[in-house]
mmCIF file as Biopython writes it, N, C-alpha, C and O atoms, coordinates in Angstrom:
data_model
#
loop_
_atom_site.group_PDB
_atom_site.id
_atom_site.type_symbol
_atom_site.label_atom_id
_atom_site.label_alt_id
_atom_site.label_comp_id
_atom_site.label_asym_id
_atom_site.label_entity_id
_atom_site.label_seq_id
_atom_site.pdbx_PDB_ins_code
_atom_site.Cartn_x
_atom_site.Cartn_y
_atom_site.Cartn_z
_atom_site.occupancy
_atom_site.B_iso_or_equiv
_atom_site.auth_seq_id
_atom_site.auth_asym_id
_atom_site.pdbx_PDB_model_num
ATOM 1   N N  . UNK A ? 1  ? -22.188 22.305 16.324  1.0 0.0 1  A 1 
ATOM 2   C CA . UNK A ? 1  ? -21.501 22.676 17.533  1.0 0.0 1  A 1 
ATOM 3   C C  . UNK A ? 1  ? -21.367 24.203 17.547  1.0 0.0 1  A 1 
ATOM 4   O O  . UNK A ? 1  ? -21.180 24.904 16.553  1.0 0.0 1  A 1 
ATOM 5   N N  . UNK A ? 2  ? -21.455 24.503 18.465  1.0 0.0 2  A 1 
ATOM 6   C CA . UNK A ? 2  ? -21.875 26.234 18.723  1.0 0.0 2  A 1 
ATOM 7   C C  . UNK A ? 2  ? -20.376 26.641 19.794  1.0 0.0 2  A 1 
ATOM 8   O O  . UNK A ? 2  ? -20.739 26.737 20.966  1.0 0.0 2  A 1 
ATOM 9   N N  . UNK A ? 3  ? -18.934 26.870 19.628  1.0 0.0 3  A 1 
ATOM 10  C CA . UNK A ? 3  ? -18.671 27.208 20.593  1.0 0.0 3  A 1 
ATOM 11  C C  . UNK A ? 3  ? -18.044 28.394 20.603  1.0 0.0 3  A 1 
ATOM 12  O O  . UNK A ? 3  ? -17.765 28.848 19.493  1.0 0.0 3  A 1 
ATOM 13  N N  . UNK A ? 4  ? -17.684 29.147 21.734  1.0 0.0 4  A 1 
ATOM 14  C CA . UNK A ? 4  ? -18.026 30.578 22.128  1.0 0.0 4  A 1 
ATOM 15  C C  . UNK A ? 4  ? -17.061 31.277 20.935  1.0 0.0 4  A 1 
ATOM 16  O O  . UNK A ? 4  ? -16.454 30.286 20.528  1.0 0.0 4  A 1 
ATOM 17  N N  . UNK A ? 5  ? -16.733 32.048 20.403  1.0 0.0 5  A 1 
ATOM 18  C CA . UNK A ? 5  ? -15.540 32.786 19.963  1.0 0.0 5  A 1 
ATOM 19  C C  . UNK A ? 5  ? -15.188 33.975 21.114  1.0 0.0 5  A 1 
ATOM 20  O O  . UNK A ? 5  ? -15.872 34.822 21.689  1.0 0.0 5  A 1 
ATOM 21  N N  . UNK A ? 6  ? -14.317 33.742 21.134  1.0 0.0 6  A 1 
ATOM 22  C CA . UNK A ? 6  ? -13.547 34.738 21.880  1.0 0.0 6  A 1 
ATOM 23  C C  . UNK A ? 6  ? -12.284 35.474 22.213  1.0 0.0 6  A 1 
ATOM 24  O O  . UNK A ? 6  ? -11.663 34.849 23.073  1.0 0.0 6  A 1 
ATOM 25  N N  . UNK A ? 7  ? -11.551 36.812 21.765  1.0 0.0 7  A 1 
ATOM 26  C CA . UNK A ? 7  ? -10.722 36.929 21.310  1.0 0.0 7  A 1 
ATOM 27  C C  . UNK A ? 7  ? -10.750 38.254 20.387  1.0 0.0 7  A 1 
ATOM 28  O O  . UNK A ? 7  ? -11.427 39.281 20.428  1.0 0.0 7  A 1 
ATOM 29  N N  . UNK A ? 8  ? -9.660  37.763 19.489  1.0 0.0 8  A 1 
ATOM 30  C CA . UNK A ? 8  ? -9.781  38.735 18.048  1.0 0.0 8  A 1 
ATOM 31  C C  . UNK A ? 8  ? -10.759 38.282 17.035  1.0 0.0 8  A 1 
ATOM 32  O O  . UNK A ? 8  ? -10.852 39.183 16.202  1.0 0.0 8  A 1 
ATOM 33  N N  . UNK A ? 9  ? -11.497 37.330 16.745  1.0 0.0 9  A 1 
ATOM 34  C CA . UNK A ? 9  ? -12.132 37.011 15.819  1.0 0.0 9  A 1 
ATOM 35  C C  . UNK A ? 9  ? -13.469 37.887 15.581  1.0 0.0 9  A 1 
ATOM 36  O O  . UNK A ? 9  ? -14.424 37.959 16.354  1.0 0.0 9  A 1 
ATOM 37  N N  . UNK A ? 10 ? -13.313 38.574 14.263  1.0 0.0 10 A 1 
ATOM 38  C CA . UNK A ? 10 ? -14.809 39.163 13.956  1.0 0.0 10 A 1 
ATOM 39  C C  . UNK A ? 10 ? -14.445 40.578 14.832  1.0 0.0 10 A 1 
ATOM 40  O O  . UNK A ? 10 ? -15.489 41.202 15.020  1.0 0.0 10 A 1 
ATOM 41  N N  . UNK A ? 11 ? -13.269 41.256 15.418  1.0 0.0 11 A 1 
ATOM 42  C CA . UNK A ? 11 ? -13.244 42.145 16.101  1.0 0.0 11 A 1 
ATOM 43  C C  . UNK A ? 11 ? -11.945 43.255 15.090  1.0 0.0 11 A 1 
ATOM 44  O O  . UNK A ? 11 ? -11.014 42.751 14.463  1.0 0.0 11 A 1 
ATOM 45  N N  . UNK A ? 12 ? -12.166 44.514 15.154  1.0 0.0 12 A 1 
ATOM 46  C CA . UNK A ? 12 ? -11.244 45.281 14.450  1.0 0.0 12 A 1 
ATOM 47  C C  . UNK A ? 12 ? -10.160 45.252 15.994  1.0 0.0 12 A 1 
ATOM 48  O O  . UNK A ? 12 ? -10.403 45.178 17.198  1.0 0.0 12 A 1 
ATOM 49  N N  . UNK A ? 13 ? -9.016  45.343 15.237  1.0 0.0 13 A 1 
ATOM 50  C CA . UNK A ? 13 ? -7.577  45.510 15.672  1.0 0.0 13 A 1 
ATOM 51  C C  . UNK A ? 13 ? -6.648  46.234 15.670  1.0 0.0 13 A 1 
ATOM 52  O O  . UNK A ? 13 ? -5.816  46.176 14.765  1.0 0.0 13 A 1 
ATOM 53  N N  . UNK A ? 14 ? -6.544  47.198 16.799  1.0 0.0 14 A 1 
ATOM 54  C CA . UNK A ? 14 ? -5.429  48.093 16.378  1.0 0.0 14 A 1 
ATOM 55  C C  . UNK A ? 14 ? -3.865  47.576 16.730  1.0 0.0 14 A 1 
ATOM 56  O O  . UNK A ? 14 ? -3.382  46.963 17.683  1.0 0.0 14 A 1 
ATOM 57  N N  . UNK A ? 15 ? -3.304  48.145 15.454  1.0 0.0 15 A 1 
ATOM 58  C CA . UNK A ? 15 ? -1.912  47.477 14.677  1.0 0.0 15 A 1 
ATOM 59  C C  . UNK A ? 15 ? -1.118  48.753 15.285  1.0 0.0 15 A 1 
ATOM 60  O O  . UNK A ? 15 ? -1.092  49.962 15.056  1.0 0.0 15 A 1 
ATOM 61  N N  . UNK A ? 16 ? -0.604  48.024 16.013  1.0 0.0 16 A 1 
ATOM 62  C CA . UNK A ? 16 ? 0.894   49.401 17.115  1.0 0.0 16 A 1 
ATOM 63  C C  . UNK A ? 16 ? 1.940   49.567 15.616  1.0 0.0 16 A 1 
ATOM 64  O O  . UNK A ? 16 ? 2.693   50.536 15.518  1.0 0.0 16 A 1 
ATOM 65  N N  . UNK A ? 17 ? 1.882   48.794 14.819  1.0 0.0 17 A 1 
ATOM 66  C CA . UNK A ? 17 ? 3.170   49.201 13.639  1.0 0.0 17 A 1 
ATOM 67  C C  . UNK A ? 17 ? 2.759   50.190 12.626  1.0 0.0 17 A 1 
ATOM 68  O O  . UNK A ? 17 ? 3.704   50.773 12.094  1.0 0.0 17 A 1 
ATOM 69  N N  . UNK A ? 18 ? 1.529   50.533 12.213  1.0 0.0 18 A 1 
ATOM 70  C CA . UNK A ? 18 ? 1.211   51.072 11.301  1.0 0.0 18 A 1 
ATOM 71  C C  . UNK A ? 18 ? 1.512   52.498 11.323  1.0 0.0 18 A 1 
ATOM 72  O O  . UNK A ? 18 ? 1.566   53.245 10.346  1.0 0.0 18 A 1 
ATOM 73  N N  . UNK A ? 19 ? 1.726   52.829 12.700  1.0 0.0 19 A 1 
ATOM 74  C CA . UNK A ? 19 ? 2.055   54.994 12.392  1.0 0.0 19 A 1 
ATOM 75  C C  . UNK A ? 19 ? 3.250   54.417 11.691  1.0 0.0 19 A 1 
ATOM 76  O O  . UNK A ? 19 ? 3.157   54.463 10.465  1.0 0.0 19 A 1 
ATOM 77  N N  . UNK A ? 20 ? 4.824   53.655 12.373  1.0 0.0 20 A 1 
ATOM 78  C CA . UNK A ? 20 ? 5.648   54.271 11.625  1.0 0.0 20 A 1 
ATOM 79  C C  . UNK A ? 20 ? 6.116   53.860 10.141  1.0 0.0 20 A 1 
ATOM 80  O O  . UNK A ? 20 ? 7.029   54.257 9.417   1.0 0.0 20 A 1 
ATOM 81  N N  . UNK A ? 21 ? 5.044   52.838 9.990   1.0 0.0 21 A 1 
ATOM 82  C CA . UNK A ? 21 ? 4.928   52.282 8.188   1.0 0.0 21 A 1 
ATOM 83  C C  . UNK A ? 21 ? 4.301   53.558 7.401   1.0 0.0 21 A 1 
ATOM 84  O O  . UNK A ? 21 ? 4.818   53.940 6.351   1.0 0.0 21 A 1 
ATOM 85  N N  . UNK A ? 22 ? 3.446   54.039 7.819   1.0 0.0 22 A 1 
ATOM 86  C CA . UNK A ? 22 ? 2.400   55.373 6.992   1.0 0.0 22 A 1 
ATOM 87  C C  . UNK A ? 22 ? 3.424   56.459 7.352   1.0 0.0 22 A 1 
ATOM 88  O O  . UNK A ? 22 ? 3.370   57.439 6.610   1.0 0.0 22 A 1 
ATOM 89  N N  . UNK A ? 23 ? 4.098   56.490 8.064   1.0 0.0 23 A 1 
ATOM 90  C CA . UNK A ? 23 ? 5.086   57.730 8.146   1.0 0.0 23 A 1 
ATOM 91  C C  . UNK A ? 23 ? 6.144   57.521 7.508   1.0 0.0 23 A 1 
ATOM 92  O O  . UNK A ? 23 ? 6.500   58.605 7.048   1.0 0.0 23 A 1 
ATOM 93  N N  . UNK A ? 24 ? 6.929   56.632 7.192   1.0 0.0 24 A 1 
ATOM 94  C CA . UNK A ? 24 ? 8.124   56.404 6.510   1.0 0.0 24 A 1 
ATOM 95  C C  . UNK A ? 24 ? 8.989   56.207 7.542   1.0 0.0 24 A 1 
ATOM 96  O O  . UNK A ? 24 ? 10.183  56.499 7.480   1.0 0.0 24 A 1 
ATOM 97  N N  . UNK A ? 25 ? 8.291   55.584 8.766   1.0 0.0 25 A 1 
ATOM 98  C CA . UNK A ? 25 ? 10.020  55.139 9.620   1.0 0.0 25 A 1 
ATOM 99  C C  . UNK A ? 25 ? 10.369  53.600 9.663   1.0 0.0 25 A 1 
ATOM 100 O O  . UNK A ? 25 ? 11.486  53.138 9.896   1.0 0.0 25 A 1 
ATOM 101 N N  . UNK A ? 26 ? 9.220   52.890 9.397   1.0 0.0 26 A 1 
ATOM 102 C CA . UNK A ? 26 ? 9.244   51.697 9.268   1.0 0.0 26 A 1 
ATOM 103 C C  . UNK A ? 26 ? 10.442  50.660 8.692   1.0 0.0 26 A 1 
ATOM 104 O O  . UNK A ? 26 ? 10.876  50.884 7.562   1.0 0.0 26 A 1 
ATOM 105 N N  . UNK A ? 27 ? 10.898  49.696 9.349   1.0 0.0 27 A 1 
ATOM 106 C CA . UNK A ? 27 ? 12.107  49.192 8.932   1.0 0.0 27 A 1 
ATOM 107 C C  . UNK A ? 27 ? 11.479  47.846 7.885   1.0 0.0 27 A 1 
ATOM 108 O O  . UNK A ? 27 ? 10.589  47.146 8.367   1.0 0.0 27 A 1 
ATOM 109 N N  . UNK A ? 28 ? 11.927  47.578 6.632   1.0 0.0 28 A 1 
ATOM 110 C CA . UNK A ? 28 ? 11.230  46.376 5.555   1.0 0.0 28 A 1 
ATOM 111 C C  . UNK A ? 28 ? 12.916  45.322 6.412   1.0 0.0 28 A 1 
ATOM 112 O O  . UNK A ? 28 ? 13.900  45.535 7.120   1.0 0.0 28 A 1 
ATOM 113 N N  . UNK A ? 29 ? 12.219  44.201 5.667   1.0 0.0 29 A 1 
ATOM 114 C CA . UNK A ? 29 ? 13.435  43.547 5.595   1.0 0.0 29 A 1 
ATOM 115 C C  . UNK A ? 29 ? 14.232  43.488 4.636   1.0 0.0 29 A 1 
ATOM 116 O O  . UNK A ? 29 ? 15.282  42.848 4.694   1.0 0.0 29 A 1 
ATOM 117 N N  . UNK A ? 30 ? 13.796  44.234 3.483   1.0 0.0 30 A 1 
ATOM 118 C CA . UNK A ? 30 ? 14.275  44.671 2.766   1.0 0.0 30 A 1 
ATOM 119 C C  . UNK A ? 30 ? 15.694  46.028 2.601   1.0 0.0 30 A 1 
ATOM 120 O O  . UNK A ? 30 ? 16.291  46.422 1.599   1.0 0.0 30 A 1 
ATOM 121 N N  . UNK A ? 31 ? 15.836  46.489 4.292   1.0 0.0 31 A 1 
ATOM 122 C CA . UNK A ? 31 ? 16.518  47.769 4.378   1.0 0.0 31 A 1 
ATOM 123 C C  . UNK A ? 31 ? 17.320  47.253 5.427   1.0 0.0 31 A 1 
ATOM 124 O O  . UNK A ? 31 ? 17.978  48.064 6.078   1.0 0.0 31 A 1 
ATOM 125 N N  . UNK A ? 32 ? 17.409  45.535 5.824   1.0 0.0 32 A 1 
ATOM 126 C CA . UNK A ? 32 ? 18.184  45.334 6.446   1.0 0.0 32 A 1 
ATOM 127 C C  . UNK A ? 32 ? 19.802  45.234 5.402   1.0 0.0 32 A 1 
ATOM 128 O O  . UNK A ? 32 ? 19.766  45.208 4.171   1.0 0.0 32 A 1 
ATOM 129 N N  . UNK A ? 33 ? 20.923  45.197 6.098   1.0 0.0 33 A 1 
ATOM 130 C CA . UNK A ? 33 ? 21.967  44.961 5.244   1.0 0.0 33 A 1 
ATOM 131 C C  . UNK A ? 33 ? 23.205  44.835 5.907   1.0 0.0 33 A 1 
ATOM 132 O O  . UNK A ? 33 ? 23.756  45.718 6.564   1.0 0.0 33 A 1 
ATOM 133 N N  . UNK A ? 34 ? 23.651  43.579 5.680   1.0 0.0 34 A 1 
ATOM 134 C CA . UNK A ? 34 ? 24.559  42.713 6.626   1.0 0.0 34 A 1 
ATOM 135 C C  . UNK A ? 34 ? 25.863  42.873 5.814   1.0 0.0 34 A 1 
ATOM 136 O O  . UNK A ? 34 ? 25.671  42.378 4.703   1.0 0.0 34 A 1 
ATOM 137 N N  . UNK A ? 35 ? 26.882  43.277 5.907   1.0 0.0 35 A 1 
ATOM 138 C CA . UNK A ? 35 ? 28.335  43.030 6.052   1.0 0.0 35 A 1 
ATOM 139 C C  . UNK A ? 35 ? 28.556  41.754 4.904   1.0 0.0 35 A 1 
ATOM 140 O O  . UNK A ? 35 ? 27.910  40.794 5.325   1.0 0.0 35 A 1 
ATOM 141 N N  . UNK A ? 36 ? 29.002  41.527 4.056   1.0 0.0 36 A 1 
ATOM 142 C CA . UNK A ? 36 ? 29.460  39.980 2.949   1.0 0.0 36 A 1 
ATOM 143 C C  . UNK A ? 36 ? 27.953  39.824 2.446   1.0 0.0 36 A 1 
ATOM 144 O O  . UNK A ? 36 ? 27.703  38.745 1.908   1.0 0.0 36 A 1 
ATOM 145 N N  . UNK A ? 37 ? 26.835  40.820 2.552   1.0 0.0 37 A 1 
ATOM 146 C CA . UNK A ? 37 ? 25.202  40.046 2.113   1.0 0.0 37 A 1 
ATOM 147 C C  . UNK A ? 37 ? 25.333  39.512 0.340   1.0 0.0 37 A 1 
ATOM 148 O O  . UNK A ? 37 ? 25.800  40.139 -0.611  1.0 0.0 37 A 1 
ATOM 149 N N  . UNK A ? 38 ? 24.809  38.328 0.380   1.0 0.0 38 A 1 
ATOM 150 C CA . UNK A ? 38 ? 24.453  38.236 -0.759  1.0 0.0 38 A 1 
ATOM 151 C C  . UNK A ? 38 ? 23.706  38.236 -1.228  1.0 0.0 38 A 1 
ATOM 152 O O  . UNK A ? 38 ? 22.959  37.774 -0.366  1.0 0.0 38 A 1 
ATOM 153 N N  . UNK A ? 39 ? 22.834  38.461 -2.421  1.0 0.0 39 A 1 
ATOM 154 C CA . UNK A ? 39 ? 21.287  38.381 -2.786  1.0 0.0 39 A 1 
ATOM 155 C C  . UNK A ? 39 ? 21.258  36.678 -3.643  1.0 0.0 39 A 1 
ATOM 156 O O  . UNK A ? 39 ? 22.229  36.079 -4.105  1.0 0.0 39 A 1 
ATOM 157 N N  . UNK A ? 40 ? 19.892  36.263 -3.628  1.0 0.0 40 A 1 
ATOM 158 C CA . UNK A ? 40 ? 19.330  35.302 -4.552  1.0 0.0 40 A 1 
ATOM 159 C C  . UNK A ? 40 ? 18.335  35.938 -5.743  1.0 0.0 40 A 1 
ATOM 160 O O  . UNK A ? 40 ? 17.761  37.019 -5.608  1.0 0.0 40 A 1 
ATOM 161 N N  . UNK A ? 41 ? 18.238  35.168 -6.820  1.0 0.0 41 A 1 
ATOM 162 C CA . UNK A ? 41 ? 17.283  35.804 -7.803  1.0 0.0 41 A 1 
ATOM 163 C C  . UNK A ? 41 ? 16.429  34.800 -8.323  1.0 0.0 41 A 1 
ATOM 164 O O  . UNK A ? 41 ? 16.881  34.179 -9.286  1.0 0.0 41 A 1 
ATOM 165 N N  . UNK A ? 42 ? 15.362  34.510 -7.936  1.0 0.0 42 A 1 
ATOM 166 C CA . UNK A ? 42 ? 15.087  33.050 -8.965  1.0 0.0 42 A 1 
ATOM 167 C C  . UNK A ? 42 ? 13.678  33.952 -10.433 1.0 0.0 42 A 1 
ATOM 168 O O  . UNK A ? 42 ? 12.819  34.829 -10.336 1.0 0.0 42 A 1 
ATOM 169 N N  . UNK A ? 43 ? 14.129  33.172 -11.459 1.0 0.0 43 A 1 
ATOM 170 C CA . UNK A ? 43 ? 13.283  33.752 -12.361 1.0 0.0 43 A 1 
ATOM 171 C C  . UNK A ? 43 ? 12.576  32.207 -12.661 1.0 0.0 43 A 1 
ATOM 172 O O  . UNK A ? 43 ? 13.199  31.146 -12.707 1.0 0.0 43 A 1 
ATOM 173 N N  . UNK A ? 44 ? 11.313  32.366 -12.822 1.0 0.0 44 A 1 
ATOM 174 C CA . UNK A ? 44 ? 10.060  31.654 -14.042 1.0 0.0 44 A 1 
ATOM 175 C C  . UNK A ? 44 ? 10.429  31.387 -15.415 1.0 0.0 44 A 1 
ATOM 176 O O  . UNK A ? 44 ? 10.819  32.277 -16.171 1.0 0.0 44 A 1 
ATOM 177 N N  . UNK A ? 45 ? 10.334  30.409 -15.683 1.0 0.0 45 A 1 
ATOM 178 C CA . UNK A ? 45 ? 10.213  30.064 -16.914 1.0 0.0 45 A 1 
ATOM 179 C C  . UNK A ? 45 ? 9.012   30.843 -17.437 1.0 0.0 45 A 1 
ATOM 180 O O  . UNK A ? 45 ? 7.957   30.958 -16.813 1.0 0.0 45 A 1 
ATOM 181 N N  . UNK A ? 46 ? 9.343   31.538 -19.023 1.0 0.0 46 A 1 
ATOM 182 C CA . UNK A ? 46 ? 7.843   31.894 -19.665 1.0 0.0 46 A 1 
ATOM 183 C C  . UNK A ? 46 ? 7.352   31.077 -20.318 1.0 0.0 46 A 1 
ATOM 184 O O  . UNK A ? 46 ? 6.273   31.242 -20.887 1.0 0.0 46 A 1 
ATOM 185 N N  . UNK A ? 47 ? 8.194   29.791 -20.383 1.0 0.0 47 A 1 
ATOM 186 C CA . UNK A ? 47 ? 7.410   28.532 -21.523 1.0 0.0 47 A 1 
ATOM 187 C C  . UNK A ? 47 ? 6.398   27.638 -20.656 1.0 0.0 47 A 1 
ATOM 188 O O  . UNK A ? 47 ? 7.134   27.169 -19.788 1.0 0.0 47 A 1 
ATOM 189 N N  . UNK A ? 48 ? 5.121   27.160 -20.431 1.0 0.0 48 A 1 
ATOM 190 C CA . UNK A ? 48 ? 4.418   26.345 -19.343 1.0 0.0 48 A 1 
ATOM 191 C C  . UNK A ? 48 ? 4.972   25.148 -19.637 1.0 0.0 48 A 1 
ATOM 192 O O  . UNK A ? 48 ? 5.528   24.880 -20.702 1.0 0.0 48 A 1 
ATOM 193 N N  . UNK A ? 49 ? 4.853   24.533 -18.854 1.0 0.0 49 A 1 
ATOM 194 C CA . UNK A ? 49 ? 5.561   22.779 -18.987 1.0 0.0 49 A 1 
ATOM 195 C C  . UNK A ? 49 ? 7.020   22.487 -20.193 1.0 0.0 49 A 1 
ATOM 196 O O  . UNK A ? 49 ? 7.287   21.503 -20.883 1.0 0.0 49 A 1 
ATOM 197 N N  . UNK A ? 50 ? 7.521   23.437 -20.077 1.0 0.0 50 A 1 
ATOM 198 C CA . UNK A ? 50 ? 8.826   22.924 -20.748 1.0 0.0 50 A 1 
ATOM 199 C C  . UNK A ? 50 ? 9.411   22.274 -19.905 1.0 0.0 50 A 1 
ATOM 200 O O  . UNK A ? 50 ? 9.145   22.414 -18.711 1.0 0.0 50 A 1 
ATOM 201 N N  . UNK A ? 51 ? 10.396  21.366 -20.372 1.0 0.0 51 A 1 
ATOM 202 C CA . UNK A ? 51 ? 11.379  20.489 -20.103 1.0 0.0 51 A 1 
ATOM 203 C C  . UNK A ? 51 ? 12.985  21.158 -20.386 1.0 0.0 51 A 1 
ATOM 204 O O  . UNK A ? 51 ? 13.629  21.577 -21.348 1.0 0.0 51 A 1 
ATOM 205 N N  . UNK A ? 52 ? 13.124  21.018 -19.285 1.0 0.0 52 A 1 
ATOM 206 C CA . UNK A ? 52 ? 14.430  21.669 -18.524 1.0 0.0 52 A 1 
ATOM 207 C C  . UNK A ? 52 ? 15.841  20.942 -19.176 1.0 0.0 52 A 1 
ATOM 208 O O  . UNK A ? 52 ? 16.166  20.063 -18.377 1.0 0.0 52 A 1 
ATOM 209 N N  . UNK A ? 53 ? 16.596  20.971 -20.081 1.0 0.0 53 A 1 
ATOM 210 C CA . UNK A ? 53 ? 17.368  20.210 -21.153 1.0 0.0 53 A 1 
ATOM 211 C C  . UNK A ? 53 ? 19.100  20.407 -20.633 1.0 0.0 53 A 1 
ATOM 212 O O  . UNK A ? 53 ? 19.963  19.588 -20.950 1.0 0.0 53 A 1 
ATOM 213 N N  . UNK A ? 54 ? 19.394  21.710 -19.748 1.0 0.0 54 A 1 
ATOM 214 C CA . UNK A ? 54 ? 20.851  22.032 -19.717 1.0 0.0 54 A 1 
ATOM 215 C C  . UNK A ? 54 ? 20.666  23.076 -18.614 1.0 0.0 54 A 1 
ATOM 216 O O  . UNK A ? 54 ? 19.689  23.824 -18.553 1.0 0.0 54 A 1 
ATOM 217 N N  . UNK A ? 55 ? 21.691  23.064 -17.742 1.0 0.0 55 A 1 
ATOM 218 C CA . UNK A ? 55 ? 21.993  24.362 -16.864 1.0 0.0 55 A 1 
ATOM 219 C C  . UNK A ? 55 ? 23.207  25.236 -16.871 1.0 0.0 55 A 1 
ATOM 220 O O  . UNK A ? 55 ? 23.929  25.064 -15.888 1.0 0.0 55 A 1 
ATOM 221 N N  . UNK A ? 56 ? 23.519  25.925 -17.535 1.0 0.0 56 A 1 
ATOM 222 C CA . UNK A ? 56 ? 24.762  26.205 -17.365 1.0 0.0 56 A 1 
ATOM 223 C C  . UNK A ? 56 ? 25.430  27.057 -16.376 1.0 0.0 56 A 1 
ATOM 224 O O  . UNK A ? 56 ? 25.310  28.282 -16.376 1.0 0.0 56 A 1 
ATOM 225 N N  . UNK A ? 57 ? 26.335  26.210 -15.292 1.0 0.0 57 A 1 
ATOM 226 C CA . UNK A ? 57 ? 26.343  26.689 -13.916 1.0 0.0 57 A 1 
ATOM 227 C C  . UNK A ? 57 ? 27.836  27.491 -13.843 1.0 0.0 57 A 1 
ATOM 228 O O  . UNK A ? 57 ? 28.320  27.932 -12.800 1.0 0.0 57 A 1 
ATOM 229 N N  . UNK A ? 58 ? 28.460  27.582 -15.194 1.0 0.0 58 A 1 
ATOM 230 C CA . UNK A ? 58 ? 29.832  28.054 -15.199 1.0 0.0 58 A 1 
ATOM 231 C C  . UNK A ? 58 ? 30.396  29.589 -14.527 1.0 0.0 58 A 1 
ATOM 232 O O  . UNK A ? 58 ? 31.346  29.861 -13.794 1.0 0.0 58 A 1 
ATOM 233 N N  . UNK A ? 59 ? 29.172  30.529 -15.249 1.0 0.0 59 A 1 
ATOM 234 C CA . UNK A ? 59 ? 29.789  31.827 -14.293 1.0 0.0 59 A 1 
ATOM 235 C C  . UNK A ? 59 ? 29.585  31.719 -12.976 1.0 0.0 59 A 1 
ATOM 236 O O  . UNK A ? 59 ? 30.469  31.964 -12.154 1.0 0.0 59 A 1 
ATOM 237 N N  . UNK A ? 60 ? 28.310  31.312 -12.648 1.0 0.0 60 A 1 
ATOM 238 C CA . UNK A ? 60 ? 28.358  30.912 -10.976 1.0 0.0 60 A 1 
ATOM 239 C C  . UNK A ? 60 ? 29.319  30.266 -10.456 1.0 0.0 60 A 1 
ATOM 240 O O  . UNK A ? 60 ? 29.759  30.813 -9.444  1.0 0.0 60 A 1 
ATOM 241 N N  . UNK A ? 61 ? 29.909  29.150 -10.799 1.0 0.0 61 A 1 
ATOM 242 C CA . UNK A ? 61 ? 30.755  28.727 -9.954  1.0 0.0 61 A 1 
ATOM 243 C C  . UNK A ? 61 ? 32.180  29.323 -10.307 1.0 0.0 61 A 1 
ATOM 244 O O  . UNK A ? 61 ? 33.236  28.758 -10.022 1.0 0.0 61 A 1 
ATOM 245 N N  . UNK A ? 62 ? 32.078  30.498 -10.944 1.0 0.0 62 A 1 
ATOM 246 C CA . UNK A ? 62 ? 33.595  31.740 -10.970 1.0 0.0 62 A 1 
ATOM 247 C C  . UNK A ? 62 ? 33.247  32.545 -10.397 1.0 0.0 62 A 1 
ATOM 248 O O  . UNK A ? 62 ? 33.996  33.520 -10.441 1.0 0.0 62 A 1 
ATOM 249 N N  . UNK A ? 63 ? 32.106  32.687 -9.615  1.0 0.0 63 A 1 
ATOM 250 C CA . UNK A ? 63 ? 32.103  33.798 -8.995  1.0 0.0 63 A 1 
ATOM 251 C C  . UNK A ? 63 ? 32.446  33.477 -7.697  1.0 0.0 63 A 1 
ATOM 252 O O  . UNK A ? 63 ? 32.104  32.469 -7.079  1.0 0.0 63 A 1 
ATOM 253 N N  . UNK A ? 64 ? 33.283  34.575 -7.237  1.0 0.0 64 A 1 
ATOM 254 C CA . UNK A ? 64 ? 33.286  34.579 -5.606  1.0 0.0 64 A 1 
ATOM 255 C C  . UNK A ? 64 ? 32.503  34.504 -4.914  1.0 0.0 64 A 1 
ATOM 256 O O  . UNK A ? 64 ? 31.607  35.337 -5.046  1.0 0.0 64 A 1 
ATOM 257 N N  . UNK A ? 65 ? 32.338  33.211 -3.483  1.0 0.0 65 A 1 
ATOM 258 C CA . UNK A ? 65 ? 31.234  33.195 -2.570  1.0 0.0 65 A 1 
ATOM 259 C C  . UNK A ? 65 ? 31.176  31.928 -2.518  1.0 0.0 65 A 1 
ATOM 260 O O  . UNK A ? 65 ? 30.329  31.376 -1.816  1.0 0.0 65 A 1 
#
């Protein structure tokens, strides 16, 4: 089946965001910052297929939030 492409495909694109990313005005979502924000952190295990034995959830649940 042969049908037409038409569009952006196979075509270069100019990106309206990129001056103020290459200039440094660009906003990340990273530089947003809300009033009470909290962060998340999740880390990897470095062991492959270990088995997960205990969590200890105690300072978390003393912390405020």
């Amino acid at each position: 089946m042969n049908a037409p492409t038409a569009g952006f495909i196979g075509k270069a694109v100019l990106r309206r965001e990129d001056h103020r990313f290459l200039t440094g005005n660009g906003q990340y979502t990273d530089d947003i910052v809300h009033q009470g924000q909290t962060y998340a952190v999740f880390v990897r295990s470095p062991h492959a297929h270990a088995k997960l034995l205990k969590v200890d959830t105690e300072a978390a649940r003393a912390a405020a939030g």
